[in-house]
N, CA and C atoms as a LAMMPS dump frame, in Angstrom:
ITEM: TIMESTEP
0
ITEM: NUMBER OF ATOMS
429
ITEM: BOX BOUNDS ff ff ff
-5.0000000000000000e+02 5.0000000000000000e+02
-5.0000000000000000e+02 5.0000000000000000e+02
-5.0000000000000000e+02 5.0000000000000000e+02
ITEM: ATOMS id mol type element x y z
1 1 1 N -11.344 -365.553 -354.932
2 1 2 C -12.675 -365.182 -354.491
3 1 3 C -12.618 -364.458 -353.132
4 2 1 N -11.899 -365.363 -352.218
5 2 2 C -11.875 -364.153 -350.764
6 2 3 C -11.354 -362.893 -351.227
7 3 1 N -10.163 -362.828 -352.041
8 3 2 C -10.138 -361.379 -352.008
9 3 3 C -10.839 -360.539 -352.274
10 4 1 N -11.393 -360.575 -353.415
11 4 2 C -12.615 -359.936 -353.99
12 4 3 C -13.362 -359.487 -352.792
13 5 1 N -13.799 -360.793 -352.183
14 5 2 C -15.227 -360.43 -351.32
15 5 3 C -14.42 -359.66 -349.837
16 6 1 N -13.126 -359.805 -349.611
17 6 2 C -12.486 -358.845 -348.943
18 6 3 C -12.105 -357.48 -349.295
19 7 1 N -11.878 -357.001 -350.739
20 7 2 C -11.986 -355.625 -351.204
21 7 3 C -13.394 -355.352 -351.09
22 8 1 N -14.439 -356.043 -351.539
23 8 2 C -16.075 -355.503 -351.452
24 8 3 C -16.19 -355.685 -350.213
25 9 1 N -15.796 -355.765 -349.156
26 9 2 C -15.878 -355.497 -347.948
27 9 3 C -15.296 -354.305 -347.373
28 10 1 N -13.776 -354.538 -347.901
29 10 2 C -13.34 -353.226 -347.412
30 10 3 C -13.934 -351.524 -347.84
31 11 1 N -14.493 -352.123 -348.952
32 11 2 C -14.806 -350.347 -349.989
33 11 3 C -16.052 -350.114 -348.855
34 12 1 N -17.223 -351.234 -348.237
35 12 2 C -18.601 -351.085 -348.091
36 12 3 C -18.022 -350.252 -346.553
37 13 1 N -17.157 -350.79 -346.001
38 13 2 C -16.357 -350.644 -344.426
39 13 3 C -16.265 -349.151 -344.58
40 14 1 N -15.496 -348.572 -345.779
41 14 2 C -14.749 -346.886 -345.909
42 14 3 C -16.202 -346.668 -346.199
43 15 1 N -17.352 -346.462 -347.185
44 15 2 C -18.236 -346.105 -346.78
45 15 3 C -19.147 -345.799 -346.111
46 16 1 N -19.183 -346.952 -344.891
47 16 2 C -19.974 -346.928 -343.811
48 16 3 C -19.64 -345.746 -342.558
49 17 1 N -18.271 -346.158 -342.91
50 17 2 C -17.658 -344.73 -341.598
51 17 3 C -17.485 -343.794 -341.882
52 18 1 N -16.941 -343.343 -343.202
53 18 2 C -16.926 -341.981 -343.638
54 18 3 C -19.14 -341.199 -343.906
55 19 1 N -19.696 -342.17 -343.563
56 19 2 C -20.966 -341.105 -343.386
57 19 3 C -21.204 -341.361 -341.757
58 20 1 N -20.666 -341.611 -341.488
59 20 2 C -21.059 -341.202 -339.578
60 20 3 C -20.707 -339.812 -339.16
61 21 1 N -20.155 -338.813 -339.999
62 21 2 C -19.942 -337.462 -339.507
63 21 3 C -21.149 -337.185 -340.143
64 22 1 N -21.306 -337.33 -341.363
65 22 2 C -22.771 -336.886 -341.831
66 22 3 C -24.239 -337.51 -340.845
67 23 1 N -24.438 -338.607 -340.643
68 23 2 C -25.377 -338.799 -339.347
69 23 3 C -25.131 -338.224 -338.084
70 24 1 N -24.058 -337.974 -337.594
71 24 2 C -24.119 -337.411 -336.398
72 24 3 C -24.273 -336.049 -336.779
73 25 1 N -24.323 -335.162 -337.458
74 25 2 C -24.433 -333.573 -337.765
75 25 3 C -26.115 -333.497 -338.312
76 26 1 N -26.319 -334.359 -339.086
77 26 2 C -28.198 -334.009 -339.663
78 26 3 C -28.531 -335.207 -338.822
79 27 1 N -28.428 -336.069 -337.662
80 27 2 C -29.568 -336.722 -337.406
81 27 3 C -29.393 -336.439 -335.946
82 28 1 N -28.508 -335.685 -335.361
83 28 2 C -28.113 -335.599 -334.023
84 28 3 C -27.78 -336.933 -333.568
85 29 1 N -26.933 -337.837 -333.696
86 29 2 C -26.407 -339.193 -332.736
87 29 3 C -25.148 -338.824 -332.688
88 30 1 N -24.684 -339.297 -331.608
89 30 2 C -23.654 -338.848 -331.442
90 30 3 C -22.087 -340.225 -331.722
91 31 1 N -21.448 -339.328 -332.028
92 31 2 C -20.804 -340.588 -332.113
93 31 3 C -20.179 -341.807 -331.322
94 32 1 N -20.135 -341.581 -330.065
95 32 2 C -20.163 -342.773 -329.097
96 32 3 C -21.157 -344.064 -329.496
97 33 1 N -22.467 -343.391 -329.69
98 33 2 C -22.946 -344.225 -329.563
99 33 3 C -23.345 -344.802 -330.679
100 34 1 N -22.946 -344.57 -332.086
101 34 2 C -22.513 -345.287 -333.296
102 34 3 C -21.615 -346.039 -333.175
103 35 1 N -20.45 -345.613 -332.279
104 35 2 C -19.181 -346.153 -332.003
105 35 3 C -19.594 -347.208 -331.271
106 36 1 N -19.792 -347.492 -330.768
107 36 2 C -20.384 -348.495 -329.67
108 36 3 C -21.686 -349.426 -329.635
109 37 1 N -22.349 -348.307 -330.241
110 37 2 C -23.62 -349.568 -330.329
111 37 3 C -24.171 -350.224 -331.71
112 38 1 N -24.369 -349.066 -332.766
113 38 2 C -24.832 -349.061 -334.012
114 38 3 C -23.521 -349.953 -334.439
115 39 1 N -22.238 -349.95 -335.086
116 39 2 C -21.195 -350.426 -335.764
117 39 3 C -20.757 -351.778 -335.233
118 40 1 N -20.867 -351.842 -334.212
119 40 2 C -20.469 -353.397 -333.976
120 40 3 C -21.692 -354.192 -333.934
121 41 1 N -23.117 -354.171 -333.915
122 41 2 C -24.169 -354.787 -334.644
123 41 3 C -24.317 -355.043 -336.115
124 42 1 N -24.169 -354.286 -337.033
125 42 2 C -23.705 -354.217 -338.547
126 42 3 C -22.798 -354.707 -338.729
127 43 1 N -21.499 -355.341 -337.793
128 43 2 C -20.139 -355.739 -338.786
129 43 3 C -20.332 -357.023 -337.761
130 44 1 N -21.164 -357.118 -336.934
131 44 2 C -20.941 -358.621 -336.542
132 44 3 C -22.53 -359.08 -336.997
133 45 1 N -23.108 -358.857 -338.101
134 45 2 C -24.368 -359.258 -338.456
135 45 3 C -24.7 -360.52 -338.596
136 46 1 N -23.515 -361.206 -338.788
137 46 2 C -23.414 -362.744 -339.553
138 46 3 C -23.301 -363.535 -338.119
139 47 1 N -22.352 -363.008 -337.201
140 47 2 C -21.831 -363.797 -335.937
141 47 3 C -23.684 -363.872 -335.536
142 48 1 N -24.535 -362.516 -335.129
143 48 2 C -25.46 -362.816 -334.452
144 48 3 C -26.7 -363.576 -334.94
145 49 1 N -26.676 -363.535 -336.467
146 49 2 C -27.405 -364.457 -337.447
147 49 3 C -27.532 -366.05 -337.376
148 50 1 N -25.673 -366.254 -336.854
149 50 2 C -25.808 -367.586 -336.662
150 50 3 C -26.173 -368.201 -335.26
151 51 1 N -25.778 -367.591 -334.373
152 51 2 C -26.145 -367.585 -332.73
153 51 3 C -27.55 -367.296 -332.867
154 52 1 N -28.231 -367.052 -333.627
155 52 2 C -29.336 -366.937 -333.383
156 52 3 C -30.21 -368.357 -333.8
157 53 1 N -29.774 -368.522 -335.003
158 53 2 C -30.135 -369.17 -335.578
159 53 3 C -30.124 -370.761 -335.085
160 54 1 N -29.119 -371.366 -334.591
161 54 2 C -28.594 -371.69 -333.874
162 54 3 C -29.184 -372.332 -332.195
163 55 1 N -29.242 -371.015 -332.438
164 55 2 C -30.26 -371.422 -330.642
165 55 3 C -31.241 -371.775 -330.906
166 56 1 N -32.283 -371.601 -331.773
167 56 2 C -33.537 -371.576 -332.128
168 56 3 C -33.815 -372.942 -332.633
169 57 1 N -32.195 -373.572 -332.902
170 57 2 C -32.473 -375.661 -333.029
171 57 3 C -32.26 -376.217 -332.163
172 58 1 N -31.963 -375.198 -330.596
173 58 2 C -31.789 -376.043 -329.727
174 58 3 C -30.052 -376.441 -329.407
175 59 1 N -28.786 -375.693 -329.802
176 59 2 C -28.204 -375.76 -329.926
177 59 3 C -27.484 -374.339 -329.297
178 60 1 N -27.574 -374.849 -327.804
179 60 2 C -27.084 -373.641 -327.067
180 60 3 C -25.553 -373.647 -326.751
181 61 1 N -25.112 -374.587 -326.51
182 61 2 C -23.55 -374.289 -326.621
183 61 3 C -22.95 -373.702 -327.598
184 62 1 N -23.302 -374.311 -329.086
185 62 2 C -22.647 -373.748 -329.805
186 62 3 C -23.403 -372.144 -330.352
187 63 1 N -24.459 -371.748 -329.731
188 63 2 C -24.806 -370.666 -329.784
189 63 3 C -23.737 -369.442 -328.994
190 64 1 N -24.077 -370.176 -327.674
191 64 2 C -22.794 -369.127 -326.999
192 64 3 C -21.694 -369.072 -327.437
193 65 1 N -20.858 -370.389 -327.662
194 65 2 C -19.924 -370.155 -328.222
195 65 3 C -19.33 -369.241 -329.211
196 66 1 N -20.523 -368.907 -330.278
197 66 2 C -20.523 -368.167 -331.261
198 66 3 C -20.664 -366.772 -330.822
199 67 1 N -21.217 -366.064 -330.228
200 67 2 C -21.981 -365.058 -329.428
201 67 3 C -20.628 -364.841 -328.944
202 68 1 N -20.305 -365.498 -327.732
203 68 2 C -18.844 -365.113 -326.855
204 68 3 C -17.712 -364.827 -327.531
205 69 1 N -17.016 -365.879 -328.315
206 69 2 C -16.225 -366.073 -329.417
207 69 3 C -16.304 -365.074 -330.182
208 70 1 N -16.95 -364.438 -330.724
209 70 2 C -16.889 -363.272 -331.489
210 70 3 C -16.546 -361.58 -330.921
211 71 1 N -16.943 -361.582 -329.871
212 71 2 C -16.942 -360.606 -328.646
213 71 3 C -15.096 -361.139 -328.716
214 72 1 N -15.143 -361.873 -328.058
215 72 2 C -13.765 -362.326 -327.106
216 72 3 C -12.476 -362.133 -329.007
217 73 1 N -13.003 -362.726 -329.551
218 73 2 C -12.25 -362.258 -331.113
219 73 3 C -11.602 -360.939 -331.043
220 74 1 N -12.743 -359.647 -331.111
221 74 2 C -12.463 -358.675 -331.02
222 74 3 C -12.003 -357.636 -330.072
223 75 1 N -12.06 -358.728 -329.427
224 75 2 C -11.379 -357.954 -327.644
225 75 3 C -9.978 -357.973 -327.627
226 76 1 N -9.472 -359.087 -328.067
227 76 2 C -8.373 -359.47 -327.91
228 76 3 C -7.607 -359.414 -329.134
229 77 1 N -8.193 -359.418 -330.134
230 77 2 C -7.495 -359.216 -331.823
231 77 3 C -7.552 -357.438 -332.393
232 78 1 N -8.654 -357.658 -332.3
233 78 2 C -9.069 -356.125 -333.731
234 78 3 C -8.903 -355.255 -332.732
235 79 1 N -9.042 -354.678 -331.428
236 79 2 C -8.888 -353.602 -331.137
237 79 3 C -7.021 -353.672 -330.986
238 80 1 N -6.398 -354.648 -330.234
239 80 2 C -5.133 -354.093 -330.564
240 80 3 C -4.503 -354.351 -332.135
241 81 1 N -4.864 -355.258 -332.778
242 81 2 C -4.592 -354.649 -334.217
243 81 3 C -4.532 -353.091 -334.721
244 82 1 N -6.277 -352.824 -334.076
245 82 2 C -6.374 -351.483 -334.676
246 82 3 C -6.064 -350.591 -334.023
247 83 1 N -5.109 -350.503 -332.462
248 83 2 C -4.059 -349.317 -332.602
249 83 3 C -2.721 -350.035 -333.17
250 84 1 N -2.063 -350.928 -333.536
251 84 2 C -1.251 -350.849 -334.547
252 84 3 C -1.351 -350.428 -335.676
253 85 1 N -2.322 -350.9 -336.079
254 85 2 C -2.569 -349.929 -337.99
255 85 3 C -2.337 -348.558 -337.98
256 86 1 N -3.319 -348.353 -336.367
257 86 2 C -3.571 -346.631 -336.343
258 86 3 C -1.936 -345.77 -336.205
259 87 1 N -1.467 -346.236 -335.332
260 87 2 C 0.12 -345.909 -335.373
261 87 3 C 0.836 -346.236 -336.421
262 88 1 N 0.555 -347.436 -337.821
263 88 2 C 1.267 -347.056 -338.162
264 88 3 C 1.153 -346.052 -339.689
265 89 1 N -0.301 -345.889 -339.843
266 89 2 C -1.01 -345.078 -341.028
267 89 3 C -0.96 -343.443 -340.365
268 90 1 N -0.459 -343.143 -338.765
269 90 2 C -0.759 -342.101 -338.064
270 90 3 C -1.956 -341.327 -337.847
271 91 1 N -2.553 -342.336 -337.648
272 91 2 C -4.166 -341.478 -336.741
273 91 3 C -3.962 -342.386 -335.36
274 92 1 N -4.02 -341.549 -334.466
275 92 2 C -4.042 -341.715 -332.97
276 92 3 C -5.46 -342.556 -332.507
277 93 1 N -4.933 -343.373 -332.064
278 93 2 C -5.708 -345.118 -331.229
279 93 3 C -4.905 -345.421 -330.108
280 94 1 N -5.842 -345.587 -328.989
281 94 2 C -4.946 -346.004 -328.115
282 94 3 C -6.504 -346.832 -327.014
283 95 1 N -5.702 -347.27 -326.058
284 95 2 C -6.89 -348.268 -325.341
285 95 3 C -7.028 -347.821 -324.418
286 96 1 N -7.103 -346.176 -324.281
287 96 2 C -7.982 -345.982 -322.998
288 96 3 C -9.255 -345.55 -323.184
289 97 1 N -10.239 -346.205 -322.604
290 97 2 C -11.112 -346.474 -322.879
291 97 3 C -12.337 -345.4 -322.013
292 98 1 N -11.053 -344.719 -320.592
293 98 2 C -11.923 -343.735 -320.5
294 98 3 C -12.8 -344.54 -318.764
295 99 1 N -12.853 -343.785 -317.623
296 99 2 C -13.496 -345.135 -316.445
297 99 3 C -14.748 -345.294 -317.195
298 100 1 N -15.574 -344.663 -317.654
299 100 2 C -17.048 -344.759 -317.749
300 100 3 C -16.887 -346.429 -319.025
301 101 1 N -16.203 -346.097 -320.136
302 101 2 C -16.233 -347.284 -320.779
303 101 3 C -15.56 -348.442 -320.074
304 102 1 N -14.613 -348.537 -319.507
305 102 2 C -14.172 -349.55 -318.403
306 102 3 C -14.588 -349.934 -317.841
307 103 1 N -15.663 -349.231 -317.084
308 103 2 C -16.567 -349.801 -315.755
309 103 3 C -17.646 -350.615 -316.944
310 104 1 N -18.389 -350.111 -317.638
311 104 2 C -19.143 -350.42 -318.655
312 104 3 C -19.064 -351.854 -319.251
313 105 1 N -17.892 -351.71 -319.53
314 105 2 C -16.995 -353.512 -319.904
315 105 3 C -17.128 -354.225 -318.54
316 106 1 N -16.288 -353.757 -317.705
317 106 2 C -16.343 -354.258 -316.74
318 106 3 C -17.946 -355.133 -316.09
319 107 1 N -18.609 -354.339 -315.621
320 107 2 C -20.184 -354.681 -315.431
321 107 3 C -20.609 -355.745 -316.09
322 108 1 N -20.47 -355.393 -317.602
323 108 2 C -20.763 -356.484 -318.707
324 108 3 C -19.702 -357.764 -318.615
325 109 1 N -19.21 -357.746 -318.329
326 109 2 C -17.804 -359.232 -318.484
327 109 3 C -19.019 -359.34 -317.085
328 110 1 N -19.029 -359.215 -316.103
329 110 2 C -19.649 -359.679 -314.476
330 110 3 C -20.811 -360.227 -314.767
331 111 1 N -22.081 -359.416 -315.97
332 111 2 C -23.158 -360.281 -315.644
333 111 3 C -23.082 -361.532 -316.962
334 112 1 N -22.065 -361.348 -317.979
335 112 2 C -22.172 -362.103 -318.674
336 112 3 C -21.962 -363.785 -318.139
337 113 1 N -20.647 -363.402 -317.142
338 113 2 C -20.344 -364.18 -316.386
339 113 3 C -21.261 -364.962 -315.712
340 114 1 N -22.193 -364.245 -314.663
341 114 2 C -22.942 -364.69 -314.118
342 114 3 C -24.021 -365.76 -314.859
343 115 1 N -24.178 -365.358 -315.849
344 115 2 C -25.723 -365.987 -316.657
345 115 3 C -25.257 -367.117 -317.552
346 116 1 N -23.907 -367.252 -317.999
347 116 2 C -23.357 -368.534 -318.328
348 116 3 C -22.342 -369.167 -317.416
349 117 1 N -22.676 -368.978 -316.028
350 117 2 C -21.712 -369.92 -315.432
351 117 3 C -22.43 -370.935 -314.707
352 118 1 N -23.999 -371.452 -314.92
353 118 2 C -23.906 -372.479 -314.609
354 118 3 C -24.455 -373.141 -315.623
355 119 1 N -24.175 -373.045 -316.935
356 119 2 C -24.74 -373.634 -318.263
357 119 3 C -25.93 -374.048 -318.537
358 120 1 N -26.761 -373.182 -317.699
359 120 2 C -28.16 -373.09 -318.475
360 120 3 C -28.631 -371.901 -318.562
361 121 1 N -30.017 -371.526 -319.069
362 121 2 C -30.583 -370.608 -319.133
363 121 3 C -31.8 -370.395 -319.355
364 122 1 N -32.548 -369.191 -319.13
365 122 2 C -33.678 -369.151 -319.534
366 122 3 C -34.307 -367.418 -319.382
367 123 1 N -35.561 -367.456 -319.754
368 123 2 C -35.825 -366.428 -320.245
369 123 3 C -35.479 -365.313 -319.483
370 124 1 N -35.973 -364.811 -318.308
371 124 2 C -35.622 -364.139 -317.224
372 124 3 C -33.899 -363.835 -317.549
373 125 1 N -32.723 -364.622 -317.715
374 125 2 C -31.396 -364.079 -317.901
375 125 3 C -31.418 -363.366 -319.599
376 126 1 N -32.014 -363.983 -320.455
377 126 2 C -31.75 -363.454 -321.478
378 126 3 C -32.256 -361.839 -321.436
379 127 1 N -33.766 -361.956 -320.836
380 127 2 C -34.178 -360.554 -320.304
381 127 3 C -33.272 -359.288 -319.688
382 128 1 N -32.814 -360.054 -318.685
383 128 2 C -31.431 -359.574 -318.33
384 128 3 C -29.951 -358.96 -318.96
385 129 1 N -29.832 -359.683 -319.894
386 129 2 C -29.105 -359.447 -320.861
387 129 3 C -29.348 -358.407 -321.363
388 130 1 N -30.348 -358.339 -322.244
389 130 2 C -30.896 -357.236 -323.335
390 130 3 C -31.362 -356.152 -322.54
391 131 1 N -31.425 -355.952 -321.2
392 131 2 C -32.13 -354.906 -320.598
393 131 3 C -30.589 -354.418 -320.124
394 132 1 N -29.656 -354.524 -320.193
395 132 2 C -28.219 -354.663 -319.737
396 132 3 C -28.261 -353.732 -321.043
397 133 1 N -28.512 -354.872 -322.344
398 133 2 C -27.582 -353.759 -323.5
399 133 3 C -27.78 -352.289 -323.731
400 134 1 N -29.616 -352.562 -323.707
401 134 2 C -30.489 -351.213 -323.503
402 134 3 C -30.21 -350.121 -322.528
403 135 1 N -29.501 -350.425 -321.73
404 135 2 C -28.473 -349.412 -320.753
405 135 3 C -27.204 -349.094 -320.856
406 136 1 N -26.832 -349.89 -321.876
407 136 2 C -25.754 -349.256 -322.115
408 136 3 C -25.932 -348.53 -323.511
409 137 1 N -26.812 -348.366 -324.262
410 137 2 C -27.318 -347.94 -325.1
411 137 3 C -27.77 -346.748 -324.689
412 138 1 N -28.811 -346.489 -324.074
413 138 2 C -28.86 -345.355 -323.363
414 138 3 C -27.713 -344.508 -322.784
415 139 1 N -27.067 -344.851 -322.511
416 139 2 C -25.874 -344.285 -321.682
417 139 3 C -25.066 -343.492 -322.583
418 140 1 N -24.585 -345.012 -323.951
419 140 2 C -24.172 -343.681 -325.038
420 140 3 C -24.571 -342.706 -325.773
421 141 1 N -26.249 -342.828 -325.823
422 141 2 C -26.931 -342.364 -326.746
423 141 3 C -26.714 -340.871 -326.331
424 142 1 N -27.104 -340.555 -324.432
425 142 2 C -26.84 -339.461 -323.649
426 142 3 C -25.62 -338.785 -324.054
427 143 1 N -24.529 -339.008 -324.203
428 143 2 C -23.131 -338.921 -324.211
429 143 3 C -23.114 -337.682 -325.697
């Protein structure tokens, strides 16, 4: 059964990216900011489903946990996975990320930091948060 639902994953995956040249040419977006903002909302749909879900019983640790944990997953797994694959199928991946995306991360690791380091929260930081993403959203959208 996982495999299955891992090939119907993988076929939906080659579909999804092979029409991002077609959206970025008839809808004008560019691809940064598919790259960055649109694609990792869609493939972590489930992570933010449950963090959401989650919080909403009152169950904030394991909300963040889920939220962070998934971020921190792909920070540290799938992007260097995926310049190994890329080197070894030969399409060029590499982790520079460029200062503007660095600083970008950067900023973001600082206020994430800030708003869960004394294990509470409330509305005003979450505000914070999302007005954070919305700028960096903007930023690529410009790009």
């Amino acid at each position: 059964m996982l495999a299955v639902v891992t090939f119907t994953v993988a076929i939906c995956s080659e579909g999804l990216v092979d029409s991002v040249e077609g959206i970025t040419q008839n809808m004008g977006i560019s691809e940064h900011f598919i790259g960055v903002i649109l694609l990792p909302i869609v493939g972590n749909a489930a992570e933010h489903l449950t963090a959401v879900d989650v919080a909403l019983k009152n169950k904030m640790d394991l909300s963040l946990g889920v939220a962070l944990g998934s971020s921190s997953q792909i920070a540290l797994l799938v992007v260097p996975f995926s310049v190994c694959a890329g080197w070894a199928i030969g399409v060029p991946m590499d982790l520079n990320f460029r200062p503007l995306g660095t600083g970008i991360l950067l900023v973001t690791v600082l206020i994430v930091g800030s708003v869960t380091s004394d294990g509470e929260s409330n509305w005003l930081e979450g505000a914070m948060l999302i007005a954070a993403y919305v700028m960096v959203g903007l930023t690529f959208w410009t790009m």
